[in-house]
C-alpha positions as semicolon CSV with decimal commas, in nm:
position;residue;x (nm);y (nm);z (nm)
1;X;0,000;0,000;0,000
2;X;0,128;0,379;-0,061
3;X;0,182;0,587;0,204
4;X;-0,054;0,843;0,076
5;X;-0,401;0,769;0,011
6;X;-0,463;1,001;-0,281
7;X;-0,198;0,847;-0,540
8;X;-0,471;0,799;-0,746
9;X;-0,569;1,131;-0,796
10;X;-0,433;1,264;-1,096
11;X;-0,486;1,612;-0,958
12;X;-0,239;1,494;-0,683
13;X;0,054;1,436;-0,924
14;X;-0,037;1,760;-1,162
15;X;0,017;1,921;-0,777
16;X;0,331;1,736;-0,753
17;X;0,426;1,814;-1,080
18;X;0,398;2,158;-1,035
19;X;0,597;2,205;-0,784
20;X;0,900;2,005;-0,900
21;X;0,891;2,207;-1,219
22;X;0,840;2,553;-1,054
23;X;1,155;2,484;-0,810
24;X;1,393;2,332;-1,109
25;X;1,340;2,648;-1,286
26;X;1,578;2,788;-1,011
27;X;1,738;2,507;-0,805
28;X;1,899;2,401;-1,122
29;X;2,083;2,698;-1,346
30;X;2,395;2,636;-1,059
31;X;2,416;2,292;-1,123
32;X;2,356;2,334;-1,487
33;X;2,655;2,569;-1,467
34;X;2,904;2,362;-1,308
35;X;2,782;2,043;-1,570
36;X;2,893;2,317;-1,853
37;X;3,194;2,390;-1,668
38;X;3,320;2,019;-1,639
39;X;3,213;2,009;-2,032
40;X;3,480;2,258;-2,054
41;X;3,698;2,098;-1,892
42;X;3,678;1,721;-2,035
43;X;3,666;1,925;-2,398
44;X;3,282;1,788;-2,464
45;X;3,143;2,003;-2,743
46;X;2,822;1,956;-2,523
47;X;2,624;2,203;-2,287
48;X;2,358;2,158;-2,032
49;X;2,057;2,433;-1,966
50;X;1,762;2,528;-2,116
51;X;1,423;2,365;-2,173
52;X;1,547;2,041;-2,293
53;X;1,758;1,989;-2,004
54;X;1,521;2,091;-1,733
55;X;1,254;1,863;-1,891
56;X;1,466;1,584;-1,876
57;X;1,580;1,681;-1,500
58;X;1,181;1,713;-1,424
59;X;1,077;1,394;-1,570
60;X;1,425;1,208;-1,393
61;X;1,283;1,374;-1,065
62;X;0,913;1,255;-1,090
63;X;1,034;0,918;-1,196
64;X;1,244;0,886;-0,853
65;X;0,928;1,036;-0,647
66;X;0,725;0,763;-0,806
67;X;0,994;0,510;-0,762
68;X;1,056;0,566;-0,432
69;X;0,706;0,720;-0,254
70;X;0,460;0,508;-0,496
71;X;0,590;0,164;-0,646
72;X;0,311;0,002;-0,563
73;X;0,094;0,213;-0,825
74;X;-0,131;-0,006;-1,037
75;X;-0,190;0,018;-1,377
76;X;-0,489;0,281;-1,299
77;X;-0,283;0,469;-1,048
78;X;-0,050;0,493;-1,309
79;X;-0,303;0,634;-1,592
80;X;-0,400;0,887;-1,354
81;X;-0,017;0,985;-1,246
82;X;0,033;1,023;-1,656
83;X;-0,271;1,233;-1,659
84;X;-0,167;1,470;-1,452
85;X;0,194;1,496;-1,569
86;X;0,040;1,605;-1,884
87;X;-0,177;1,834;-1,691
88;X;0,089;2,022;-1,527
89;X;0,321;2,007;-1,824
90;X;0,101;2,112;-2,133
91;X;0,305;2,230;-2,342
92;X;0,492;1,927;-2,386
93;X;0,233;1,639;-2,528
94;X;0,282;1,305;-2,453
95;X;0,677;1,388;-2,353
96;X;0,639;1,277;-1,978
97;X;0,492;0,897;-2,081
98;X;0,816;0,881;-2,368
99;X;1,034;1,018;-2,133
100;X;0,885;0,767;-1,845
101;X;0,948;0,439;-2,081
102;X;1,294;0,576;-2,164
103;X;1,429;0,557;-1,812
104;X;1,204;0,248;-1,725
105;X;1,398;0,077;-2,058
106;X;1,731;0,252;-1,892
107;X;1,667;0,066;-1,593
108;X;1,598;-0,232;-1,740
109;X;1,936;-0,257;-1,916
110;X;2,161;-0,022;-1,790
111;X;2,468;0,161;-1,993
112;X;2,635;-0,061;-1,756
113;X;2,709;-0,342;-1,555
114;X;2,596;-0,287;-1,229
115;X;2,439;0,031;-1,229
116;X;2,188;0,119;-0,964
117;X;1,808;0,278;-1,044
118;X;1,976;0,595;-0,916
119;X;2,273;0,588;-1,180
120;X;2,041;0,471;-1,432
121;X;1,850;0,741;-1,403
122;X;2,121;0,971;-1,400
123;X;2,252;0,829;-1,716
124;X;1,930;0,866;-1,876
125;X;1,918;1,244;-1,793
126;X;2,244;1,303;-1,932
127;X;2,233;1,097;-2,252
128;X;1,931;1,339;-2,301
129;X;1,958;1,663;-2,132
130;X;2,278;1,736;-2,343
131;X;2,235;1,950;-2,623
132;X;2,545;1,963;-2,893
133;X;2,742;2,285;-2,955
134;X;2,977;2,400;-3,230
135;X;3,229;2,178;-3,163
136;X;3,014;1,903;-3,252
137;X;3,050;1,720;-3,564
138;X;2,838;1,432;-3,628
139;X;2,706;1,064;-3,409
140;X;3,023;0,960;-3,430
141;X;3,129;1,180;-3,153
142;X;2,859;1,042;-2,909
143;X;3,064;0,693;-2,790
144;X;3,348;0,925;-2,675
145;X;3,107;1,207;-2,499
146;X;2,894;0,956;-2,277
147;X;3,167;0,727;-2,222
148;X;3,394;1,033;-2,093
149;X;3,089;1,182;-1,860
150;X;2,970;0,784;-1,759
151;X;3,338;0,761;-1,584
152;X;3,386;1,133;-1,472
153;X;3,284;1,113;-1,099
154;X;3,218;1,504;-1,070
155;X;2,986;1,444;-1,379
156;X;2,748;1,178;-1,244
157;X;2,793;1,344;-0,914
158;X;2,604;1,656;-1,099
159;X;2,408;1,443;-1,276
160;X;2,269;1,258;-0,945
161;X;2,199;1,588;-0,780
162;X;2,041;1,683;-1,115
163;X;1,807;1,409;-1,082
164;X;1,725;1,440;-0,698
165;X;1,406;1,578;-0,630
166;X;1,369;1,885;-0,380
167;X;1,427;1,764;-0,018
168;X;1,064;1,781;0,174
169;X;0,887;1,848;-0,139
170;X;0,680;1,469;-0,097
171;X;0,608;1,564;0,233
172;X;0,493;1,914;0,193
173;X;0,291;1,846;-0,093
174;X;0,095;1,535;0,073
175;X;0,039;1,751;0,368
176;X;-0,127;2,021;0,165
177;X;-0,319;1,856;-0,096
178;X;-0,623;1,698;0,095
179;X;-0,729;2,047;0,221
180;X;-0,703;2,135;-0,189
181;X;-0,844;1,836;-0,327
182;X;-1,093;1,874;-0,627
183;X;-1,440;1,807;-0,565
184;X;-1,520;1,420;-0,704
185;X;-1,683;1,592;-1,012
186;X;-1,400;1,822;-1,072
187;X;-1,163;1,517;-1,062
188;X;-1,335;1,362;-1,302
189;X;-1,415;1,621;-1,516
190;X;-1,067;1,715;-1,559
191;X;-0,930;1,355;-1,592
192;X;-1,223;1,339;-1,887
193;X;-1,114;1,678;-2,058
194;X;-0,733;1,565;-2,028
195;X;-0,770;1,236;-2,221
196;X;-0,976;1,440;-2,512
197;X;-0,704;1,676;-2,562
């Protein structure tokens, strides 16, 4: 059983969605900064920052709040955790369920021997959150890149912290969301008007 009784809400994880994305938009331009700095430093014609890598971050830090607050989600529960990650991130279509199976599939067989969830999902964030610069010449490049940042320790280190969601932010947002819960109607109104769009 979850520890919170309203995992099945999708208005629940729209709320939690929310929030992670409101506090990456700040929390993670430093950390962004020092990734491009050890880019520099490596001599990775690759840079870290803007809206692809803070979806990537977003969707790496829902993924571990699921993982780690909700595994027991079924297949409904899960529905209704899609439906409001699309909720709270409109403007990006069905990006949260390809960015979901992506990590799941990352998990499932890791860039490496051994790797943890954690690291997987890590990896997964920078294999995507990257974005090429000038440097860059063609695929052939891309071995040498992840294989350089996959064994850089101040790289995953980054990468991990990337990926972390917001200390308290379960807890806060569990606390507050029963005394902001949609009516029934509402809930199901919106869940309705969601899976139109």
């Amino acid at each position: 059983m979850d520890s919170f009784s309203y995992t099945n809400d999708s208005s629940f994880w729209q709320l939690v969605a929310k929030e992670v994305r409101r506090r990456a938009e700040n929390d993670l331009i430093p950390l962004f900064d020092s990734l491009n700095r050890q880019m520099t430093r490596l001599d990775l014609p690759v840079t870290f920052g803007g809206r692809r890598s803070t979806a990537w971050a977003v969707m790496c830090q829902l993924f571990v709040l699921y993982d780690t607050e909700a595994p027991s989600l079924n297949r409904v529960g899960y529905l209704k955790m899609m439906l409001g990650f699309k909720r709270a991130l409109i403007t990006q279509g069905r990006f949260p369920q390809i960015a979901f199976r992506r990590i799941v599939a990352n998990i499932s067989y890791p860039s490496a021997p051994g790797r943890t969830i954690r690291q997987s999902i890590a990896d997964t964030f920078l294999a995507n959150g990257l974005s090429p610069t000038g440097g860059y010449t063609d695929s052939s490049m891309d071995n040498r890149i992840l294989s350089t940042c996959f064994s850089d320790t101040v790289v995953m280190s980054l990468c991990d912290q990337v990926t972390a969601p917001p200390a308290e932010l379960w807890k806060s947002t569990t606390a507050c969301y029963p005394a902001h819960r949609p009516h029934f109607f509402q809930r199901i109104y919106g869940d309705i008007i969601t899976w139109i769009q």
